[in-house]
Kinemage of the C-alpha trace (Angstrom):
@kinemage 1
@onewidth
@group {chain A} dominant
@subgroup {mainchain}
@vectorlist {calphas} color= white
{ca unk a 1} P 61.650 16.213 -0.494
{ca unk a 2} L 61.232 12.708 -0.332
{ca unk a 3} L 63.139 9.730 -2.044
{ca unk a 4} L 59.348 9.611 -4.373
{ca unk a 5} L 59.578 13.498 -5.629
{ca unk a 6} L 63.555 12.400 -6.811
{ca unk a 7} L 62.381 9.707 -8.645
{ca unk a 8} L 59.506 11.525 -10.466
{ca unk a 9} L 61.799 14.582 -11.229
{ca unk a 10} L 63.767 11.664 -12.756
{ca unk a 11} L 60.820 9.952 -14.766
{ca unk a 12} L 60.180 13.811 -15.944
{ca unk a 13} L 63.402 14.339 -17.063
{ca unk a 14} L 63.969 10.766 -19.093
{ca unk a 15} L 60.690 11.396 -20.588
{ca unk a 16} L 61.756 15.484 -21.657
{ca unk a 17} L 65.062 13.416 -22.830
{ca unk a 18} L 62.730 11.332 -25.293
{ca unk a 19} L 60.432 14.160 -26.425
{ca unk a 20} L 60.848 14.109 -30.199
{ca unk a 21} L 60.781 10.276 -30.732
{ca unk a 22} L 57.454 11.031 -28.474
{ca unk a 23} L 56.172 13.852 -30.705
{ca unk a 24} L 57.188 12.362 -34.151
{ca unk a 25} L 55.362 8.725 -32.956
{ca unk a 26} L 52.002 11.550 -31.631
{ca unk a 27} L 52.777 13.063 -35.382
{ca unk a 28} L 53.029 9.577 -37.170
{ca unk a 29} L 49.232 8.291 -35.362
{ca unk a 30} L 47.795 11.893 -36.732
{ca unk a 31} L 49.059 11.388 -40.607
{ca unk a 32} L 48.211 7.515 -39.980
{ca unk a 33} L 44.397 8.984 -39.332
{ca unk a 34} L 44.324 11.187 -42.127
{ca unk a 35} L 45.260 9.063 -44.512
{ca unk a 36} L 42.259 6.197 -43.074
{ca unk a 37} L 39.546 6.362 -45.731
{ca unk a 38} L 42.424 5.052 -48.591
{ca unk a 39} L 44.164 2.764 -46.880
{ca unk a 40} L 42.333 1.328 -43.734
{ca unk a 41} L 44.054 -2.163 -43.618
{ca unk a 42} L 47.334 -0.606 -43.711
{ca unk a 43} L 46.406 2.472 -41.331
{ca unk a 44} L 44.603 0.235 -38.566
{ca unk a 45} L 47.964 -1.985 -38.412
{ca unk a 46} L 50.189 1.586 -38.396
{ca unk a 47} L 48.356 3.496 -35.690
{ca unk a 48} L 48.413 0.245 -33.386
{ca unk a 49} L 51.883 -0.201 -34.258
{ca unk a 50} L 52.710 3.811 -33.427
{ca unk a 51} L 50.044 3.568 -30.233
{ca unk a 52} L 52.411 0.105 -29.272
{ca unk a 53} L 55.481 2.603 -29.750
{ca unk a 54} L 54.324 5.321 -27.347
{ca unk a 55} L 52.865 3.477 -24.916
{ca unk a 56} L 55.600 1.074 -24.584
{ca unk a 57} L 58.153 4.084 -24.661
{ca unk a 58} L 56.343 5.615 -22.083
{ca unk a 59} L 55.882 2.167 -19.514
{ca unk a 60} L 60.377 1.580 -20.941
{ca unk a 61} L 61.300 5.159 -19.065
{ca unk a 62} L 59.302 4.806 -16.012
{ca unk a 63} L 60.200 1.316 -15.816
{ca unk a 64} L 63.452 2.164 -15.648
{ca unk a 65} L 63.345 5.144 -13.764
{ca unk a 66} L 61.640 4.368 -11.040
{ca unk a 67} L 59.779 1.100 -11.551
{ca unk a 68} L 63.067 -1.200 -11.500
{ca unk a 69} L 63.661 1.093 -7.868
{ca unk a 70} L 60.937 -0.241 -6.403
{ca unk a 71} L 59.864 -3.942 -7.530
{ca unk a 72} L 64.089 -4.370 -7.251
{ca unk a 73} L 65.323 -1.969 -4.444
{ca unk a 74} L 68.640 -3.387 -3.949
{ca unk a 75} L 69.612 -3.655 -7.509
{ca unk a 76} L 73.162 -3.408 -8.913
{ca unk a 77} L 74.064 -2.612 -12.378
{ca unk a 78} L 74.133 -5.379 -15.057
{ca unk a 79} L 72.396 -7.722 -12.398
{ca unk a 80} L 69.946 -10.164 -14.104
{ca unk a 81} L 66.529 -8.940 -13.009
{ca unk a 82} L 67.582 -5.435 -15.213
{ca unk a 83} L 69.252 -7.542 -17.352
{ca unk a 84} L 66.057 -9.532 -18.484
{ca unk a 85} L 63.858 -6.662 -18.034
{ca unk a 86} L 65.457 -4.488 -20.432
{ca unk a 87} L 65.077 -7.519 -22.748
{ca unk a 88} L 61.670 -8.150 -22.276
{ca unk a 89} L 61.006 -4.048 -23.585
{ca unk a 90} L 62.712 -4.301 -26.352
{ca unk a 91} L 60.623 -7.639 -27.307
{ca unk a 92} L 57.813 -4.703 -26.513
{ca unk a 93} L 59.187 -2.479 -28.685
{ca unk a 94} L 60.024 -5.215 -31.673
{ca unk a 95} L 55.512 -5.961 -31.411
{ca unk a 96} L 55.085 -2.609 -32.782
{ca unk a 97} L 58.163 -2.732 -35.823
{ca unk a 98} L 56.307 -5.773 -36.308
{ca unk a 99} L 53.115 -3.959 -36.637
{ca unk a 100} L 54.726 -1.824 -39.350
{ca unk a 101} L 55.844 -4.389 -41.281
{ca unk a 102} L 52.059 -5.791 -41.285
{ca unk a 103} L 50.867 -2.024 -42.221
{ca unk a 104} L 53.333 -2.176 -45.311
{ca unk a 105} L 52.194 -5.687 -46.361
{ca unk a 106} L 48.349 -3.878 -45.970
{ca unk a 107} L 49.595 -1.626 -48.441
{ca unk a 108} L 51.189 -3.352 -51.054
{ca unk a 109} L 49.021 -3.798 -54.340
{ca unk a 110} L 48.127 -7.786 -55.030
{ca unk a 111} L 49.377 -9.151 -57.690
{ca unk a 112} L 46.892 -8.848 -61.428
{ca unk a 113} L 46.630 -12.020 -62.408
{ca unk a 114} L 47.716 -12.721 -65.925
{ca unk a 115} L 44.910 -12.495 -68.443
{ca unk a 116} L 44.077 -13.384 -71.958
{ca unk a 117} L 44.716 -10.288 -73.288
{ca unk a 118} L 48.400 -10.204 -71.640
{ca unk a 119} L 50.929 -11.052 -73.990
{ca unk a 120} L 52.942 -14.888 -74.135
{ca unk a 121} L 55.962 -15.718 -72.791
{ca unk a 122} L 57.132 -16.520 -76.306
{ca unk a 123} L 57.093 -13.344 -77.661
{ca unk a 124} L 60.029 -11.180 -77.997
{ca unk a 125} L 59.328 -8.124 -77.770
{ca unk a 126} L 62.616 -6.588 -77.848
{ca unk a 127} L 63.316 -8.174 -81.320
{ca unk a 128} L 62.016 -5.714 -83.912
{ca unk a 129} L 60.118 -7.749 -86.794
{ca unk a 130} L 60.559 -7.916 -90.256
C-alpha cells in the first residue's frame, strides 16, 4: 500500500468519525423539504444553509486529511498555512449558520399593522370601570 491508500483510509475514517452531524444535517435537508409548500422563503434559505453544512463538512475533513498533505507536504503543526486554512473553514461553516439565521427571519410573522378597530393607547384596560 501506498502513501495515497493511508491517506484515504484516513479521509474514511474522519468522515465515519463525523457520521451523525452528517446524518442529522442529510435528516435536517429531508424535514426542510417536507415542510416546502408552508414555508418556502424560510425552507429555500434552510436547505442551502444545511446543503452549505454538508458540503463544507465534507471539503473541512478531506481538507484536512489529506488535502493540507499534499498542497503543504512539509507542514508542521500550528504552522500558518494550517493555521489560516482552518480559519478560512470555519468562515465556511459560519455562511451556512448565517443561512439559518436568514431561514428564521423567513419565518417570522410581519408585524399587523395597527388598525382602526385596535384599541388607543389611552385606554386602561387593566382598570375596571365604574
Amino acid at each position: 500500500m501506498n502513501n495515497n491508500d493511508f491517506l484515504l483510509a484516513d479521509f474514511f475514517e474522519g468522515l465515519g468519525c463525523n457520521l451523525p452531524a452528517l446524518i442529522m444535517l442529510v435528516v435536517g435537508m429531508a424535514v426542510t423539504y417536507s415542510n416546502w409548500q408552508r414555508h418556502p422563503a424560510a425552507a429555500r434559505w434552510a436547505m442551502l444553509g444545511f446543503a452549505w453544512l454538508l458540503v463544507i463538512e465534507i471539503a473541512s475533513t478531506a481538507w484536512q486529511r489529506f488535502g493540507m498533505e499534499f498542497v503543504f507536504p512539509n507542514l508542521l503543526p500550528n504552522d500558518p498555512e494550517e493555521v489560516l486554512s482552518t480559519t478560512v473553514l470555519s468562515c465556511c461553516r459560519a455562511l451556512g449558520y448565517f443561512c439559518f439565521l436568514l431561514a428564521v427571519n423567513a419565518a417570522r410573522a410581519p408585524q399587523r399593522p395597527r388598525s382602526a378597530y385596535d384599541e388607543s393607547d389611552d385606554i386602561d384596560i387593566a382598570r375596571p370601570r365604574p
